[in-house]
C-alpha positions as CSV (number, residue, x, y, z in Angstrom):
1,X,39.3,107.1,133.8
2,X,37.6,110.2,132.1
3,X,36.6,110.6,128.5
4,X,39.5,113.4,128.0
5,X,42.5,111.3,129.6
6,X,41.0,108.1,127.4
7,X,40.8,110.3,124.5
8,X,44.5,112.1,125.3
9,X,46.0,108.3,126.1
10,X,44.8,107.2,122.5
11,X,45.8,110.3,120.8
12,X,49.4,109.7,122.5
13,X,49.5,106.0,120.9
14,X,48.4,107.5,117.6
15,X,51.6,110.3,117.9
16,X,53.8,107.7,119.3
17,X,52.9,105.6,116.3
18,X,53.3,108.5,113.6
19,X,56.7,109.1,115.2
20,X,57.6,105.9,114.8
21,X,56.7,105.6,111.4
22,X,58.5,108.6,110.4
23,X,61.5,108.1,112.1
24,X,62.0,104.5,110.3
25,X,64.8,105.2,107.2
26,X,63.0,105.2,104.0
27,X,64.9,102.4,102.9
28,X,63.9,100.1,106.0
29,X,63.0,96.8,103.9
30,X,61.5,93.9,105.6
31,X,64.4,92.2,107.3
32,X,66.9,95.1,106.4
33,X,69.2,96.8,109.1
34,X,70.2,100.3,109.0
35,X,73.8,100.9,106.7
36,X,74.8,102.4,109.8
37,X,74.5,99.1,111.6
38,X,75.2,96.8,108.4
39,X,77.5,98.5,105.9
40,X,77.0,98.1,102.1
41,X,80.3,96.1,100.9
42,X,81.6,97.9,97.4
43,X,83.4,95.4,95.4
44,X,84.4,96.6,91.8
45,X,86.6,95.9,88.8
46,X,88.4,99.2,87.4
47,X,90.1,99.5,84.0
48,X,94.0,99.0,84.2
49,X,94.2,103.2,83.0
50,X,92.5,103.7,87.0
51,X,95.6,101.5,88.2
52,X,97.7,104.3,89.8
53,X,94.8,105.8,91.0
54,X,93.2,103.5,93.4
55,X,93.3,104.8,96.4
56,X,91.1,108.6,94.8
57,X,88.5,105.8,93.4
58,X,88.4,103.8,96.2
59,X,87.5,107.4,97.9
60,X,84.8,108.3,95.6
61,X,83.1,105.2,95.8
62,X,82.6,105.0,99.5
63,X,82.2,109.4,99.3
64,X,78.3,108.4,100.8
65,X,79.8,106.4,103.5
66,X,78.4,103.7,105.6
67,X,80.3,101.3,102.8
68,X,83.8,99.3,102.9
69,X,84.9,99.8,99.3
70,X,88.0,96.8,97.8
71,X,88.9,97.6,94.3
72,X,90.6,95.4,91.1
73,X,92.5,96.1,88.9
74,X,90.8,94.7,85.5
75,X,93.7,92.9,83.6
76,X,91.9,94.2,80.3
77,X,91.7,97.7,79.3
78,X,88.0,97.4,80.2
79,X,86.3,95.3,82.9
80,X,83.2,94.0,82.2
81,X,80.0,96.1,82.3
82,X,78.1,93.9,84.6
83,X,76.5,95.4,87.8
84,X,75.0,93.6,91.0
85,X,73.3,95.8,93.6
86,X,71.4,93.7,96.9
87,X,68.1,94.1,97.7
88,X,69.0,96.2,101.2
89,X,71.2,98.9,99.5
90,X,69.9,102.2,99.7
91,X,69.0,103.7,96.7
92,X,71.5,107.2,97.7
93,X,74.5,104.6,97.9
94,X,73.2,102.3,94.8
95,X,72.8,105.8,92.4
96,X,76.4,107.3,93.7
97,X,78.0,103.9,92.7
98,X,76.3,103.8,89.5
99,X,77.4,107.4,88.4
100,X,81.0,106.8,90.0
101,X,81.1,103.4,87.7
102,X,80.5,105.9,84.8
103,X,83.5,107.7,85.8
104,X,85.3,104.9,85.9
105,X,85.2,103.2,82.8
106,X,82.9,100.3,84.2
107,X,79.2,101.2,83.1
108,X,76.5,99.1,83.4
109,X,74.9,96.7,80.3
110,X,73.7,93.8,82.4
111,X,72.1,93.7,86.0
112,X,72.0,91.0,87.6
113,X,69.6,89.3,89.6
114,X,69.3,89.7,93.5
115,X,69.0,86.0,94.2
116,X,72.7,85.5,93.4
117,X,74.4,88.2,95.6
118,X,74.4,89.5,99.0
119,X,71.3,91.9,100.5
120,X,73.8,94.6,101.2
121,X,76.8,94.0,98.8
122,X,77.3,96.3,95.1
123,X,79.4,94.5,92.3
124,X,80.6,96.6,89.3
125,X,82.5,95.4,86.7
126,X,82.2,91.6,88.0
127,X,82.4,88.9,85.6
128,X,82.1,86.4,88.2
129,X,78.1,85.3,87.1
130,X,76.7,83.3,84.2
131,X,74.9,85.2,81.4
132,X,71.8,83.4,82.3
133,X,71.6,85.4,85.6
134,X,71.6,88.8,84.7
135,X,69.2,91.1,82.2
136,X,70.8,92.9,79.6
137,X,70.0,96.6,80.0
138,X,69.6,99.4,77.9
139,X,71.1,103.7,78.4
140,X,67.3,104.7,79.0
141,X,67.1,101.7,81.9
142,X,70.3,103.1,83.5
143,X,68.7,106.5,83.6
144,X,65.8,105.7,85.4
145,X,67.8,104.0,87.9
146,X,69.7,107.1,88.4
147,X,66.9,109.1,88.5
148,X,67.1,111.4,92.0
149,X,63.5,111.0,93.1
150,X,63.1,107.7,93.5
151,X,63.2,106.6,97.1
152,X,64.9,103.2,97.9
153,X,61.6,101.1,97.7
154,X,61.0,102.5,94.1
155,X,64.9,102.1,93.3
156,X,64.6,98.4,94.3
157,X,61.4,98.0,93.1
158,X,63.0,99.0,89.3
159,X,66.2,97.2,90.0
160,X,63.9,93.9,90.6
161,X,62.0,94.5,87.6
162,X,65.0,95.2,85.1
163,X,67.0,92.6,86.2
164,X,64.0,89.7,85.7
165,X,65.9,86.6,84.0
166,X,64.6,85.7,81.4
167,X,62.5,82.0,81.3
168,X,63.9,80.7,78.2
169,X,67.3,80.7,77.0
170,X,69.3,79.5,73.7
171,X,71.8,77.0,74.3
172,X,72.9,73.9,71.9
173,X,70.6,75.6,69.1
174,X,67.7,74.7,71.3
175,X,65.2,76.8,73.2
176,X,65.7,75.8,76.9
177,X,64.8,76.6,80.6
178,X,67.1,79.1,82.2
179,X,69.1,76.9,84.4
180,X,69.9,79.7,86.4
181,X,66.5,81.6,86.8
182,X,65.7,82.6,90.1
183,X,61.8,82.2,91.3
184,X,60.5,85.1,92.1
């Protein structure tokens, strides 16, 4: 073998590996499939007001597609403002859901934490987990997870850090260790 066709074979590995690299989805997390291979389950709670409207909002849920959206009908005027987001959700699909829970009377207060839910399923309005595992959060939070440029490693990456339980929790009138705390 010459010097040139050694030096063309490894510059072919190196462009084979750049093109590898950039043709992996952004939000490729270790032991994450592709949405278009694993689809993001939607499951939320809408206000009773949304009732005759179900099938638009189960539309503008799933608008970014690669998700199966079911919706509830909250038997209160408002559901609660609890959201759950798993850890292989890409951040496009995560941000339109949050907005679209806006719109829908659902919000977000609390996150919970990704140890109790499935890597590629998105709760809104579920009052289905104890206090004790989710993080209370606050308008500003909410922005930043909206916020357009972060990529789905930095989205996740927030999520994780905003929805850290907290070590220590009241209960009885005593200072105790969160039952339900997830190790990181």
């Amino acid at each position: 073998m010459t010097g040139s066709s050694v030096a063309s074979g490894a510059g072919l590995a190196v462009c084979l590996a750049v093109s590898a690299f950039i043709a992996t989805p952004a939000f490729a997390q270790e032991g994450c499939e592709p949405v278009l291979r694993h689809p993001v389950k939607v499951e939320a709670w809408v206000s009773k007001r949304y009732e005759g409207n179900l099938p638009a909002v189960r539309k503008a849920l799933g608008a970014m597609g690669n998700t199966r959206v079911a919706l509830w009908v909250y038997p209160a005027e408002n559901p609660s403002r609890v959201v759950a987001i798993g850890r292989c959700v890409p951040a496009y699909i995560a941000r339109h859901v949050l907005r679209s829970s806006l719109e829908y009377g659902v919000g977000a207060a609390s996150l919970v934490h990704q140890g109790f839910i499935s890597d590629y399923w998105v709760g809104l309005g579920t009052s289905v987990f104890a206090e004790d595992s989710q993080q209370k959060i606050s308008a500003e939070d909410l922005k930043r997870l909206l916020d357009e440029n972060l990529d789905t490693l930095e989205f996740q990456a927030l999520y994780r850090e905003l929805s850290r339980q907290d070590e220590k929790v009241q209960a009885f009138g005593l200072t105790l260790d969160n039952p339900k705390r997830m190790r990181e």
